[in-house]
N, C-alpha and C positions, 0 to 999 in steps of 0.2 A: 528148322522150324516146322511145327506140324502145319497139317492143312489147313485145320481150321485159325491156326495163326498168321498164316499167311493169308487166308480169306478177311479177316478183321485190320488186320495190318494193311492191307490194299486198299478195300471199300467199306472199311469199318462197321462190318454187319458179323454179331454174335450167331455162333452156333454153335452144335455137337460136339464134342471130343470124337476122335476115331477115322476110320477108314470109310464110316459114311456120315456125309455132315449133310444136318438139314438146319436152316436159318430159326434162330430166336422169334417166333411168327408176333409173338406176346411184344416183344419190344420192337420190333421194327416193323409188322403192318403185313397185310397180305399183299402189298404192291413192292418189296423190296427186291431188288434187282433178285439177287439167287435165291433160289429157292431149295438146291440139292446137289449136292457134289459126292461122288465117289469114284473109287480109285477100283480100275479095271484091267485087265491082259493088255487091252490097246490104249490106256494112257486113261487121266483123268473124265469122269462123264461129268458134266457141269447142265444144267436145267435152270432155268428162269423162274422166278415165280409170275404167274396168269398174267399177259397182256391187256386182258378184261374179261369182268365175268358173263358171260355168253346169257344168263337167263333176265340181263337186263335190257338186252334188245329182240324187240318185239314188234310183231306186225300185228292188223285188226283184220280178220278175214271170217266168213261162215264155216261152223265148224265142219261142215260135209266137203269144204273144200284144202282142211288140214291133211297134209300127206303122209300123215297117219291114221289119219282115220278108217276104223274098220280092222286095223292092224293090214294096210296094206304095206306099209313100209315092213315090218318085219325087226323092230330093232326091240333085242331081248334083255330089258330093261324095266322098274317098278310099272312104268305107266303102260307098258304093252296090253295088260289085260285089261285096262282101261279103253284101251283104244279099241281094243278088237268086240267090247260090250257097248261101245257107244258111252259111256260113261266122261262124257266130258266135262261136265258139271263137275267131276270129283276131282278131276285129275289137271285139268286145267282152269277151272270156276268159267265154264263157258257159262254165257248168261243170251238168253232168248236165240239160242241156237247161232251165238257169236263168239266167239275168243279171243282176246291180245295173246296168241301165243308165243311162248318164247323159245327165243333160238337154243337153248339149252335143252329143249326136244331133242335136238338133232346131231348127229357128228361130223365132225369139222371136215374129215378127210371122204368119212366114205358119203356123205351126203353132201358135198361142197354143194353140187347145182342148187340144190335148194336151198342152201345159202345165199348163192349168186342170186337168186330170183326172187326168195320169199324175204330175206332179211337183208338189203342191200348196200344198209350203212355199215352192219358189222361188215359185208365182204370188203368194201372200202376202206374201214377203218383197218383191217387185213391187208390187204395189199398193199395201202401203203407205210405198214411197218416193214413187211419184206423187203419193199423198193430199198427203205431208208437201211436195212440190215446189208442188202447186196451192194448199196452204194457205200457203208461206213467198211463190210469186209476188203472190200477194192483198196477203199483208200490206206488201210491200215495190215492189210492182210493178215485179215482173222477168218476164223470158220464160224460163226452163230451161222445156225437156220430154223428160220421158223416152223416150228412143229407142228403137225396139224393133227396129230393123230393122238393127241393126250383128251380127256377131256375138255379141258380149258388150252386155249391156245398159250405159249411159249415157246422161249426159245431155248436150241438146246445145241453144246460139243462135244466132243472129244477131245483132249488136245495134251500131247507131252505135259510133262512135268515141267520142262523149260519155257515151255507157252503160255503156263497157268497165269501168271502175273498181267502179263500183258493182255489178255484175253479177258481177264478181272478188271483192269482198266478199262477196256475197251464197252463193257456191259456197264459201267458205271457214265460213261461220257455218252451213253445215247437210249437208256433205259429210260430215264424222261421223257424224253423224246416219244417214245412209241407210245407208250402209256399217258402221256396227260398229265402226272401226278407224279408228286413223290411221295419216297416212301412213308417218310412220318410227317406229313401235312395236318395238321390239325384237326378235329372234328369238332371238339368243344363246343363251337357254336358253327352253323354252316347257313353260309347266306343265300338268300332265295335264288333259283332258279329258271326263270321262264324258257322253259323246254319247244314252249309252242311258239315264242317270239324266236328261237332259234336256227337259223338256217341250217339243218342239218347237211344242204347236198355241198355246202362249201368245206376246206380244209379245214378253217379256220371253227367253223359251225361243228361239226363232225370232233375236232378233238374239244372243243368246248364240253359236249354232251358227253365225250371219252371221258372225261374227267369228272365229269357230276357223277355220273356212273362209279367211277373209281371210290371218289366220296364216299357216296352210298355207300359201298361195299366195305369199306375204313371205318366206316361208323356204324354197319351192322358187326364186325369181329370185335371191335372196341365194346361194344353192346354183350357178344358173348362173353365173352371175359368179366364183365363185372356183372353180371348173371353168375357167372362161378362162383364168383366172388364172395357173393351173397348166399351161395348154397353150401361153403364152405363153412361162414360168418353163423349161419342159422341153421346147419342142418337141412338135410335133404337129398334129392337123386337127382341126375340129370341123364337124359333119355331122349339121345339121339339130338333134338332141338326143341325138346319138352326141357324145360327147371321147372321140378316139383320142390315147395319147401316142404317142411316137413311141418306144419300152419294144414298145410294142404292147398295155400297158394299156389295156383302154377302160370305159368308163363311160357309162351311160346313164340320161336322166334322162326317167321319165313322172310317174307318181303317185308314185313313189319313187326312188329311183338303184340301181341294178345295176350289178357292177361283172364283168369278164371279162380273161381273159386269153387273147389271142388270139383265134382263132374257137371254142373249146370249153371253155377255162378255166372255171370257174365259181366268183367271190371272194363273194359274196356279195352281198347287198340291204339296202337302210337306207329305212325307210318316214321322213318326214316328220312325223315327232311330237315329236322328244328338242330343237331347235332346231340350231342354226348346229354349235353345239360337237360334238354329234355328229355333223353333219357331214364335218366336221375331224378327229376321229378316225377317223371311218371310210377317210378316205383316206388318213390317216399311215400305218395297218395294213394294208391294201390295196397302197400302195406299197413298204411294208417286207417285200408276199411272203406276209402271214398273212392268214387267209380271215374272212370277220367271220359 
């Protein structure tokens, strides 16, 4: 059986044909156990997909006291020459010389301390997936390790061709776990949150807000997707995280979707909170001409 047969036959996630298989992102979510498998000298490499995504945890601090600012950190990336111009207004919407910035600034492995210090609950939420990864390898003797060094954190092996199965088991019976969420959880509609009633320093608080987070991120790729959909449906281009129709409607998607007409229009914005269905409104009345 091929790989990717044996990957769907295990923990029933579509992917790739071939010697390198990436997961069906479209049908099964950005939180689905694997994310990427191939076949190497030293035995299968297997990679998780994102534990969480890093630019949703964030602290409120003066921008003079960001450990980039000024480009003193040195990390050669879009926002560097932001940093090094004082430009924080553009780059992270500092407002009255303050910012939420987010840990998605930063890299997991060679900037940990400032992880440890400035973003506390993601190094939390961190550690204790690794605990939970070194205590589930012990008890089942597998190799996952949490990787630090990718953009987004995941986990990742090596393992025989004989190892593969059980090691597919193994990522399906505690991938919930780490994450908060599964993979194809709903978004359709998503019910309210109180982030601030939330105890974030407890376990219990901490994966609560893991998994709002996870949401979010389930319902902003569900969001991309029928933005395609639409550009497909009606003509147009899409650019990067711009959907232009070819109307001249455009839409943009970051933390939220903004919506323009032309270069000065301005239709409105829709945060990521109400789910899918708001969504969907929002472009019905956006494309029907009315401002949301």
């Amino acid at each position: 059986m091929s790989m990717a047969g044996i990957i769907e036959q295990t923990i029933g996630l579509a992917g790739s044909e071939g010697p390198e298989w990436n997961v069906d992102q479209r049908r099964h979510g950005p939180f689905a156990p694997l994310l990427y498998a191939t076949e190497t000298a030293s035995g299968i490499h297997l990679v998780t997909s994102p534990l969480t995504q890093t630019e949703w945890w964030q602290t409120f601090m003066p921008v003079s006291l960001c450990p980039r600012y000024e480009g003193k950190l040195g990390i050669d990336d879009w926002i560097e020459p932001f940093c090094k111009t004082k430009r924080c207004v553009d780059a992270c919407s500092a407002e009255d010389g303050f910012v939420e910035l987010r840990a998605n600034r930063f890299r997991l492995a060679t900037d940990a301390e400032i992880i440890y210090k400035r973003f506390p609950h993601l190094h939390a939420f961190l550690d204790r997936a690794e605990k939970l990864v070194i205590a589930h390898n012990q008890a089942k003797q597998m190799g996952w390790q949490l990787a630090r060094d990718y953009p987004l954190p995941c986990l990742q092996v090596v393992v025989p061709h004989d190892y593969l199965i059980p090691h597919l088991q193994g990522l399906a019976a505690m991938f919930t776990l780490l994450t908060g969420v599964i993979s194809d959880a709903s978004v359709e509609v998503l019910a309210p949150f109180d982030i601030e009633g939330t105890d974030i320093d407890t376990e219990s608080g901490l994966m609560a807000t893991a998994q709002h987070f996870a949401l979010l991120e389930i319902l902003r790729r569900q969001a991309e997707f029928v933005f395609a959909d639409l550009i497909t449906e009606r003509g147009g281009e899409v650019n990067g995280s711009e959907y232009k129709l070819a109307s001249g409607l455009r839409y943009l998607i970051t933390t939220q979707v903004e919506c323009y007409m032309g270069e000065t229009g301005y239709m409105g914005q829709l945060a990521f909170k109400g789910g899918l269905a708001e969504v969907r409104r929002f472009i019905a009345t956006t494309l029907g001409g009315g401002r949301w």
